[in-house]
MARKEDREN-47436 format. One line per field, with one value per residue (C-alpha): residue number from 1; residue in one letter; chain; x, y negated, z. Coordinates in Angstrom, 1 decimal. Each point is the difference from the previous one (the first is absolute). Example, Ala and Ser with C-alpha at 12.3 -4.5 7.8 and 13.67 -1.06 7.14 Angstrom:
% residues 2
num: 1;2
residu: A;S
chaine: A;A
east: 12.3;1.4
north: 4.5;-3.4
up: 7.8;-0.7
% end
This chain:
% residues 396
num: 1;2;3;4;5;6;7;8;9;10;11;12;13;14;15;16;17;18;19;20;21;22;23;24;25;26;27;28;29;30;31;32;33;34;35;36;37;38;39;40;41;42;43;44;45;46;47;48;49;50;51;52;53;54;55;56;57;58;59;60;61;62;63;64;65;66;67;68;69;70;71;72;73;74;75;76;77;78;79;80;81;82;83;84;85;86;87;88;89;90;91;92;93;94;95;96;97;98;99;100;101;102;103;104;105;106;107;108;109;110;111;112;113;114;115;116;117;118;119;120;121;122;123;124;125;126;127;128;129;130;131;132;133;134;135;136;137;138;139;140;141;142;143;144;145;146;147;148;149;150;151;152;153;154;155;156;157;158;159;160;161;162;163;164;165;166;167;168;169;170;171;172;173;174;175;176;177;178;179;180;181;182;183;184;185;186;187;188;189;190;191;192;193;194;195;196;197;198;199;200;201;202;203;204;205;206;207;208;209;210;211;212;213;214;215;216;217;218;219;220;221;222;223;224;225;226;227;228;229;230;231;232;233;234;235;236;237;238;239;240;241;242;243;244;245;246;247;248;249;250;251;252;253;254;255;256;257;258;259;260;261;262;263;264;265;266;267;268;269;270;271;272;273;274;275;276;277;278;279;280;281;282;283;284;285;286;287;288;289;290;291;292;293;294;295;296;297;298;299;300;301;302;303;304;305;306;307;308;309;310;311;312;313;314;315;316;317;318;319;320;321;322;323;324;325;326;327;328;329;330;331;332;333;334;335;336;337;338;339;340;341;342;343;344;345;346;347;348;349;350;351;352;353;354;355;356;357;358;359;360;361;362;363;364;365;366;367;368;369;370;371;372;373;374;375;376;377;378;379;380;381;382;383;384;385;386;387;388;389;390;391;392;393;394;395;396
residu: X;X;X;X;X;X;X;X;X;X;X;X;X;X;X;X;X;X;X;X;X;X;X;X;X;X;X;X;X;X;X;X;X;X;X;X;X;X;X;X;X;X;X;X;X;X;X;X;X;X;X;X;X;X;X;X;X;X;X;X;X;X;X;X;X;X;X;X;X;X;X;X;X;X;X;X;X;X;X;X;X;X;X;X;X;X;X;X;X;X;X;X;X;X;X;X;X;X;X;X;X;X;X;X;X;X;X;X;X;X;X;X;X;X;X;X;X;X;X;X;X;X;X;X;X;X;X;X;X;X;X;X;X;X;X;X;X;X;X;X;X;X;X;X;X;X;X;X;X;X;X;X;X;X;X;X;X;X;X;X;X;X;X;X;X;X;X;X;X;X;X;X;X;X;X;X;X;X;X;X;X;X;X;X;X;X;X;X;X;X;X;X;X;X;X;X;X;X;X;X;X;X;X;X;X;X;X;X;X;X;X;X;X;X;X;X;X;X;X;X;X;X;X;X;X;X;X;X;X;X;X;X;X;X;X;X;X;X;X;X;X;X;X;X;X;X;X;X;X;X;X;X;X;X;X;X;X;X;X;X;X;X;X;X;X;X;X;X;X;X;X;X;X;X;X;X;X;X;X;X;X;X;X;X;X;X;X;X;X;X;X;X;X;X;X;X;X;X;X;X;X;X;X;X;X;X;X;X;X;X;X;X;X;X;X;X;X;X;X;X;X;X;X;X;X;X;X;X;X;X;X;X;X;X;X;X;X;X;X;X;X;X;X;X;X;X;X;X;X;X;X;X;X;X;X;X;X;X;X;X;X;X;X;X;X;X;X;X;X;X;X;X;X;X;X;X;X;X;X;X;X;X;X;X;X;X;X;X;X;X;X;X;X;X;X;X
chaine: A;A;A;A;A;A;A;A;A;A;A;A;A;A;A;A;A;A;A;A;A;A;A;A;A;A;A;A;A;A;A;A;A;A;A;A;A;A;A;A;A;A;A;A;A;A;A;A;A;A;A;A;A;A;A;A;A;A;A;A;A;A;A;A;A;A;A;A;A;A;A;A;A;A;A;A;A;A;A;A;A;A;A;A;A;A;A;A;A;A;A;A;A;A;A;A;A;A;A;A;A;A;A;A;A;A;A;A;A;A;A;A;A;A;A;A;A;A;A;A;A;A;A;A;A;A;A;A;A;A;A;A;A;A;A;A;A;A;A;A;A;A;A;A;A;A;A;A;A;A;A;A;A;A;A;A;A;A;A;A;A;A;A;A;A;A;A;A;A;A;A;A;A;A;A;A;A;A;A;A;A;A;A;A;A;A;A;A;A;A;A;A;A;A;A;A;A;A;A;A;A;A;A;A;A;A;A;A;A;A;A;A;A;A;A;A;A;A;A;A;A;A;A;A;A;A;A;A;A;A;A;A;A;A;A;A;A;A;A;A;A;A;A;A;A;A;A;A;A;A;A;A;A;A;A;A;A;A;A;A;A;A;A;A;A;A;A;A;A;A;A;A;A;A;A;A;A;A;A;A;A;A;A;A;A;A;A;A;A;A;A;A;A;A;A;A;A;A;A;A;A;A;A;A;A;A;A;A;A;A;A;A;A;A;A;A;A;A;A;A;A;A;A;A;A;A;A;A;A;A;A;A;A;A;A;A;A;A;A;A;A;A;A;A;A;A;A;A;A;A;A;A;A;A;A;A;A;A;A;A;A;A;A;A;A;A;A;A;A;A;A;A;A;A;A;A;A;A;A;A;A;A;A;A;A;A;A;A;A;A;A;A;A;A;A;A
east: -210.6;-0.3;-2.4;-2.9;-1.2;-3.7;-2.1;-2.8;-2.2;2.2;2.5;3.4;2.0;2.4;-2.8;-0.7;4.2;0.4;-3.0;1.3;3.9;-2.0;-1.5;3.0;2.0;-3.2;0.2;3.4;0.7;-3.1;-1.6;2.7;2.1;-3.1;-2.5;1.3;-0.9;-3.2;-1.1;0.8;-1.7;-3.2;-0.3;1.7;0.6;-2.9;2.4;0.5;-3.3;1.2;3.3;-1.5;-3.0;3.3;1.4;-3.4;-0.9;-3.3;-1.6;0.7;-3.3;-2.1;-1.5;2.6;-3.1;0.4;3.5;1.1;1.4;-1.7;1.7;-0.4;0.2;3.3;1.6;-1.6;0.7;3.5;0.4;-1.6;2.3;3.4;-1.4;-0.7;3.0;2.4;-1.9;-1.4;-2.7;-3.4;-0.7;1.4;-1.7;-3.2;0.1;1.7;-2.8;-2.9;-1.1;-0.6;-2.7;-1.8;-0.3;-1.2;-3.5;-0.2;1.9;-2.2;-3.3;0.0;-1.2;2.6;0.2;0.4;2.8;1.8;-0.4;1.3;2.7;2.0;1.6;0.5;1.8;2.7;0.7;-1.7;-2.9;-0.3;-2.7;-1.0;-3.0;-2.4;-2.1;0.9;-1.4;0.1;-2.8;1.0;2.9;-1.0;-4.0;-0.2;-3.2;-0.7;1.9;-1.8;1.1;-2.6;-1.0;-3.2;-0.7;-1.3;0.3;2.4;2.4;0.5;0.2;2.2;0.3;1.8;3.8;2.4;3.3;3.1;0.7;3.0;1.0;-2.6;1.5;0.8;-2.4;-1.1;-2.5;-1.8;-2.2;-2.3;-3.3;-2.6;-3.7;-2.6;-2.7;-0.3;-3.0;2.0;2.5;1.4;2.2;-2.0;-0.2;3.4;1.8;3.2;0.8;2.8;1.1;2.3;3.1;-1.1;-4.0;-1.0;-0.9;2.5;2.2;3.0;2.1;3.2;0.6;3.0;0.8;2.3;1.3;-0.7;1.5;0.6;-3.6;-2.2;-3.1;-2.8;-3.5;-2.4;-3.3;-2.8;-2.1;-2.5;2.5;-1.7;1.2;-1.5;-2.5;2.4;2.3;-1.9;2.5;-2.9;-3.5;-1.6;0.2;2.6;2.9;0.1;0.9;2.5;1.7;0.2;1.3;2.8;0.7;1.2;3.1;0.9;0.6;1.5;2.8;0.4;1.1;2.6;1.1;0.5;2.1;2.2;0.0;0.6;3.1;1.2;0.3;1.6;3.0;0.4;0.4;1.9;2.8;-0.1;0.6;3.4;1.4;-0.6;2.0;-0.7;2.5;2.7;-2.6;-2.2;-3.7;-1.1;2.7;-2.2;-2.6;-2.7;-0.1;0.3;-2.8;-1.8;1.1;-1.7;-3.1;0.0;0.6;-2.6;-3.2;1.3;0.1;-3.4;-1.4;1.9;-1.3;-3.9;0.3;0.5;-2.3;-3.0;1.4;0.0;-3.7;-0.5;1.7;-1.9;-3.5;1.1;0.5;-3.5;0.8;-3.2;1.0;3.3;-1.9;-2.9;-1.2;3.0;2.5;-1.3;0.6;3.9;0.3;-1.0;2.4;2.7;-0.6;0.1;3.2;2.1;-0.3;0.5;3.1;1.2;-0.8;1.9;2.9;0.0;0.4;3.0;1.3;-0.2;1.4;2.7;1.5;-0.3;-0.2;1.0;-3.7;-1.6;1.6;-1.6;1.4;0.2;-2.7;-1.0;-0.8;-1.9;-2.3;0.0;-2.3;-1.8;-1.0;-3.3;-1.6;0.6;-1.7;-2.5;-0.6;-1.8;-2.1;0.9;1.7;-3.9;-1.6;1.9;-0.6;-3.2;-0.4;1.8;-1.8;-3.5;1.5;0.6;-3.6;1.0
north: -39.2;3.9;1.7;1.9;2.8;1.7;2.8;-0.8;0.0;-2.9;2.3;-1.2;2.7;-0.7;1.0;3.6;0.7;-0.8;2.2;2.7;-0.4;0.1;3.3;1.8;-0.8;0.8;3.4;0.7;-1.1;1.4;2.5;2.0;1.3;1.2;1.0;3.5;0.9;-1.7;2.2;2.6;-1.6;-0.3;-3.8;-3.2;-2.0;-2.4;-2.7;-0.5;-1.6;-2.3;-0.5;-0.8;-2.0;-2.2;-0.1;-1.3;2.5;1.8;-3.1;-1.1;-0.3;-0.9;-3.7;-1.5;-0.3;3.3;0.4;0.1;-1.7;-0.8;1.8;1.3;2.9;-1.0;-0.2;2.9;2.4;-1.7;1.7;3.4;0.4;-0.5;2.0;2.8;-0.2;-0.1;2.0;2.9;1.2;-0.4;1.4;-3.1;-2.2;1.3;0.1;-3.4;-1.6;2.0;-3.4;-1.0;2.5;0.2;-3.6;-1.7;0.8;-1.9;-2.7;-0.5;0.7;0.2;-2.3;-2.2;1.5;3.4;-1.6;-1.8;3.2;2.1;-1.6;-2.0;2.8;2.2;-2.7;-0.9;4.1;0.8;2.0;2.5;-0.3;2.6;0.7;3.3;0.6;3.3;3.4;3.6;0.4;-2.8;-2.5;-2.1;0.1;-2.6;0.0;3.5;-0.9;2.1;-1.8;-1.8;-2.5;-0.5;-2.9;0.5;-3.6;-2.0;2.9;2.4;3.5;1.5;3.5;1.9;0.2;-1.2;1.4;-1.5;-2.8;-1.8;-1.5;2.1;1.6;-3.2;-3.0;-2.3;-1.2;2.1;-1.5;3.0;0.4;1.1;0.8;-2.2;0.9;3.4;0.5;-2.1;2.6;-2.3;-3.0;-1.8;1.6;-0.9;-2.3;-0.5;0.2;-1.4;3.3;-0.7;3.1;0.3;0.9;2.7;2.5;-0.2;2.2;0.8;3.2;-1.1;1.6;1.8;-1.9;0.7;-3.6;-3.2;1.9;-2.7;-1.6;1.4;1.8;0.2;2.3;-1.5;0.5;-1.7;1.7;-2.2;-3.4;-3.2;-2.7;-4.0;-1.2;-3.2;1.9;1.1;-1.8;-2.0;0.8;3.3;1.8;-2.3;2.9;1.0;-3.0;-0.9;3.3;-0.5;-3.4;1.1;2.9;-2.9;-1.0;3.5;0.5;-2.9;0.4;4.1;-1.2;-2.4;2.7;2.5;-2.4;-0.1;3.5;0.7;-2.9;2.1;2.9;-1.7;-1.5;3.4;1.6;-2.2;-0.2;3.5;0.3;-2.6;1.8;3.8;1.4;3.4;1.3;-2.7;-3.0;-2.3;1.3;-2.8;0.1;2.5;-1.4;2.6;-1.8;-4.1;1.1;1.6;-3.2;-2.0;1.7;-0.8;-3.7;-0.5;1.4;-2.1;-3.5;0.3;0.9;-3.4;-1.5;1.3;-0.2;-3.9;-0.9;1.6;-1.6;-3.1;-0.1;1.3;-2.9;-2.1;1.5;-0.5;-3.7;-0.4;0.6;2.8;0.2;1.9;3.0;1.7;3.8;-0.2;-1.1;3.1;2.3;-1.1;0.4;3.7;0.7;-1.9;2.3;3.1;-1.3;-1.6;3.9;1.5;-1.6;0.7;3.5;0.1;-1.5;1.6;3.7;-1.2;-1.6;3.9;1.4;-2.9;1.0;3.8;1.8;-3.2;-0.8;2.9;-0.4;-1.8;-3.9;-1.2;-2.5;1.9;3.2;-2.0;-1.6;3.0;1.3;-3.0;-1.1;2.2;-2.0;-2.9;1.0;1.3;-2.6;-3.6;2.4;2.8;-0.3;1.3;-2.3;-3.0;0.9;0.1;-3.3;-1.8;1.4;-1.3;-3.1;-0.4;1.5;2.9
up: -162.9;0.8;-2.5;1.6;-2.2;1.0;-1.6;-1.8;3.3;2.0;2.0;0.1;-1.3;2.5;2.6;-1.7;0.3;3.3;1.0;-1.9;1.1;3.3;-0.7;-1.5;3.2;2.0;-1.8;0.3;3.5;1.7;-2.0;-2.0;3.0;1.7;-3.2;0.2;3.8;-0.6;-2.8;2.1;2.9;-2.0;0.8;0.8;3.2;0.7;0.5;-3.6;-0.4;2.2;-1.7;-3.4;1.6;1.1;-3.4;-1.2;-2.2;1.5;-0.2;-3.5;-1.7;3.3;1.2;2.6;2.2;0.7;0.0;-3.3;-2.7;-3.5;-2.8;-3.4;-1.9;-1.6;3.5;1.5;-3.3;0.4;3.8;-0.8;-3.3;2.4;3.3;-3.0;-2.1;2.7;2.8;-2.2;2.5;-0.9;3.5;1.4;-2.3;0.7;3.3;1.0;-2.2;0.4;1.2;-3.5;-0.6;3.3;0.7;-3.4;0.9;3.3;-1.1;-2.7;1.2;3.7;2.5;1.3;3.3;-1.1;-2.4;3.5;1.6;-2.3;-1.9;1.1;2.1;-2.9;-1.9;3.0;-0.1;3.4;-1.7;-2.4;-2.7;-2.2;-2.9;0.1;-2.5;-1.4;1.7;-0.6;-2.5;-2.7;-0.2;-3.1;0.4;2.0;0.0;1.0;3.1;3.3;3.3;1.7;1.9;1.6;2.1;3.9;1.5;-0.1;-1.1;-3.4;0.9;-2.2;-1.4;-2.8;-0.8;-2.7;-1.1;-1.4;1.8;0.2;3.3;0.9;3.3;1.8;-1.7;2.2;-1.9;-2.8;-2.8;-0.8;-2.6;1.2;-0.8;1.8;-2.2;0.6;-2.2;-2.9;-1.3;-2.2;0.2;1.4;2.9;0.7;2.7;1.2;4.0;2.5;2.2;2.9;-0.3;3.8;-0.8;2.7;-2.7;-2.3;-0.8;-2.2;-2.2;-1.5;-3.5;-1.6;-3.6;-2.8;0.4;1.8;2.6;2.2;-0.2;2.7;-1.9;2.0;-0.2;2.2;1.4;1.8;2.7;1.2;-0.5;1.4;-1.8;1.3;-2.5;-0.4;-1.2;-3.7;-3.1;-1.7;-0.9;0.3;-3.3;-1.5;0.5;-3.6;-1.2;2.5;-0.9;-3.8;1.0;2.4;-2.9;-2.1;2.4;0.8;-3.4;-1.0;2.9;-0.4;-3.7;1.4;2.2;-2.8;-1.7;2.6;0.6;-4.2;0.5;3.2;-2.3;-2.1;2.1;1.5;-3.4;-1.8;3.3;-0.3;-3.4;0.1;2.9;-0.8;-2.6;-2.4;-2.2;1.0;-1.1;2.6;-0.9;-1.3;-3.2;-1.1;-2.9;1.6;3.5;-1.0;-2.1;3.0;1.9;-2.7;-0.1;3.4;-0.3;-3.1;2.1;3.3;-2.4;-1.6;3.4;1.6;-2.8;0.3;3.8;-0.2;-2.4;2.1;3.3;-1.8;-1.1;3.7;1.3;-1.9;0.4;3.7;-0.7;-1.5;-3.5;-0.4;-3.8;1.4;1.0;0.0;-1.6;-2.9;2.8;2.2;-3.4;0.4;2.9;0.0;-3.3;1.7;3.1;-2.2;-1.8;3.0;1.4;-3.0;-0.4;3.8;-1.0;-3.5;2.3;2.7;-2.4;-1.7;3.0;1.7;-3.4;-0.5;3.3;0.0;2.8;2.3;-1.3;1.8;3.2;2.8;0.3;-3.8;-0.7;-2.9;1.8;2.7;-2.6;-2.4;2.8;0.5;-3.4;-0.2;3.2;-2.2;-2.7;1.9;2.8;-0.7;-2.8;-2.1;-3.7;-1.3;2.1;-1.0;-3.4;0.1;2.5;-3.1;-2.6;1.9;0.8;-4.0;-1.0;-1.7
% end
C-alpha cells in the first residue's frame, strides 16, 4: 500500500508538488518569454487572471460558494514561494493577486449579496480587485486616513483621493477606507466601501516606480463618487478593524513571496557562479563566493523555517484552535515580515555582486528585485512600524 505523507495541517504533500510543478511550468511557459516586454509595457495582459483563475489558483483560500476552493496557508505559501522563486517579479505577483488584499474585507464582513456580486467574478479572472487605503497625506496612519464618505440616500458620496494602489489603473472593483464619521477623526470613524472601477467620478494617474514595473500603480481620486448604500463592507465604523485584520494576510503572504524572491536570487547566483569563470577557475571555486552563496542559503532556511511555523498556528487559529494565535502570534508575524525582506534584501545584494556587472543589467532576476526590495520592506507596514506593532503586541 502507497504511503501518503501530509504536513502537519492535513495536506498531502503530494498536493503541494504538483501545485508547485504546476507553477514552475506556468512561469516558464507563460510568463518568462514575455516578463521582459511587460516590464516595459508597465502591465500584464488581463487574460492572465483568467489563466490562473483556470489553474485554480486565485481562488485558493475562498468558500466554493463563491467560486473558490478552501485552502490553507501551507498550500497557498506553497504557490506564492514557486510563482516567486521561479518568476522573480514582484510586479506580477502583486498584481495577479491583488485579489488577496482587496477582497478579505467583503468576504468577511459583507452582506452576502455584495459578496455574490462582487466575487465570484474576480475569482474566475473576469474582474480585477484591488485594496485603497493609503493617500497622499499618510500611508501607515490609518487612522488619520481623509477620504470621505457621507451618506445622501441610498448612496455614499465620496470624496478625497488615495495613492499607491496596485491594480489601481484597471480594478474593477476597489475596497477603499473611508471616513463616515466625519466629526470622529479617529478610527472609529472609519468604514470600508465597494467602488465599481466604472464610478462616474472616478478617476485615475498611473505612477512611475523603481520596480514592480509591471504592476499597474494607480493614484486615484473621488469627485463626488456615488457609491449604493448596499454596497458598505459591514457596519459603519467597523473599518479599522477590518484593516488591522486584512494587515495580518498581507503580511503573512509578502513574507512567502520574499522567500521566493531571496531563493530566486539564489539559483541565479549560484548558476552564475558554476558557469562564469575568473582567472581560469568557475566563480564559485573561489572560498569568497561559496561563502557569499552560503550566507545566502543560511538567512533563506531560518526564514523557511519561521515562515512555516507562523502559517502553521495560522492554519490552526483558522481551524478553531484560538490558542494558535492571538497578540503574540500578531508580534511574529511582524518580525517574520521584517526578517523574510531582510533576507530578500541581503540576497538580492550579493546576488547583484556575485554576478558583477551581468547584475546590473536589465533581465537578471537579481537586478529586477534589487530594485524591488524597498517596496517590500516598505509595503504591508514599514520595518519601524512592525517593530513597534510587535513590541505592543508583547507589552513592552
Amino acid at each position: 500500500m502507497q504511503t501518503v505523507s501530509h504536513s502537519p495541517d492535513g495536506i498531502a504533500a503530494e498536493d503541494i508538488a504538483a501545485v508547485e510543478d504546476a507553477a514552475r511550468r506556468f512561469i516558464r511557459t507563460e510568463v518568462v518569454p514575455h516578463l521582459e516586454d511587460w516590464e516595459e509595457a508597465g502591465e500584464f495582459p488581463r487574460a492572465l487572471y483568467r489563466r490562473a483563475a483556470d489553474l485554480g489558483w486565485l481562488g485558493l483560500g475562498y468558500p466554493e460558494a463563491l467560486g473558490g476552493t478552501p485552502a490553507p496557508w501551507a498550500l497557498r505559501n506553497a504557490l506564492t514561494i514557486v510563482l516567486a522563486r521561479t518568476g522573480g517579479s514582484g510586479g506580477l505577483m502583486a498584481s495577479l493577486f491583488s485579489h488577496n488584499i482587496g477582497l478579505p474585507p467583503v468576504l468577511r464582513h459583507g452582506s452576502d449579496a455584495l459578496q455574490q456580486q462582487v466575487v465570484p467574478d474576480v475569482l474566475a479572472g473576469k474582474k480585477i480587485a484591488a485594496l485603497a487605503i493609503t493617500e497622499p497625506g499618510g500611508g501607515t496612519d490609518v487612522s488619520a486616513l481623509n477620504t470621505t464618505a457621507r451618506l445622501d440616500g441610498d448612496a455614499y458620496v465620496v470624496d478625497g483621493e488615495k495613492v499607491f494602489i496596485t491594480s489601481g489603473m484597471r480594478a474593477d472593483w476597489i475596497t477603499v477606507a473611508v471616513r463616515t464619521d466625519l466629526k470622529n477623526k479617529g478610527p472609529m470613524g472609519i468604514s470600508m466601501l465597494m467602488v465599481p472601477g466604472d464610478a462616474a467620478g472616478l478617476s485615475r494617474s498611473p505612477l512611475k516606480k523603481m520596480g514592480w514595473l509591471c504592476s499597474d500603480t494607480a493614484h486615484l481620486r473621488f469627485d463626488g463618487v456615488r457609491v449604493p448604500a448596499a454596497n458598505l463592507v459591514g457596519e459603519e465604523g467597523a473599518g479599522f478593524k477590518m484593516i488591522l485584520t486584512n494587515f495580518n494576510g498581507e503580511r503573512l503572504s509578502m513574507a512567502a513571496m520574499a522567500l521566493g524572491f531571496a531563493e530566486c536570487c539564489y539559483d541565479e547566483a549560484l548558476a552564475w557562479a558554476q558557469q562564469r569563470k575568473t582567472f581560469g577557475t568557475a566563480l564559485v571555486d573561489h572560498q569568497v563566493i561559496r561563502h557569499k552563496l552560503m550566507d545566502m542559503k543560511m538567512r533563506i532556511e531560518s526564514t523557511r523555517a519561521w515562515l512555516h511555523a507562523v502559517a502553521a498556528r495560522a492554519d490552526a487559529g483558522e481551524r478553531g484552535d484560538k490558542s494558535a494565535k492571538g497578540a503574540e502570534w500578531v508580534a511574529q508575524l511582524c518580525l517574520l515580515k521584517n526578517h523574510a525582506t531582510q533576507t530578500m534584501q541581503f540576497c538580492a545584494d550579493q546576488g547583484v555582486q556575485i554576478l558583477g556587472g551581468m547584475g546590473f543589467m536589465r533581465g537578471t532576476a537579481c537586478e529586477r528585485l534589487y530594485r524591488e526590495v524597498k517596496v517590500m520592506m516598505i509595503g504591508g507596514g514599514t520595518e519601524e512600524i512592525m517593530k513597534e506593532l510587535a513590541s505592543r503586541q508583547l507589552g513592552l
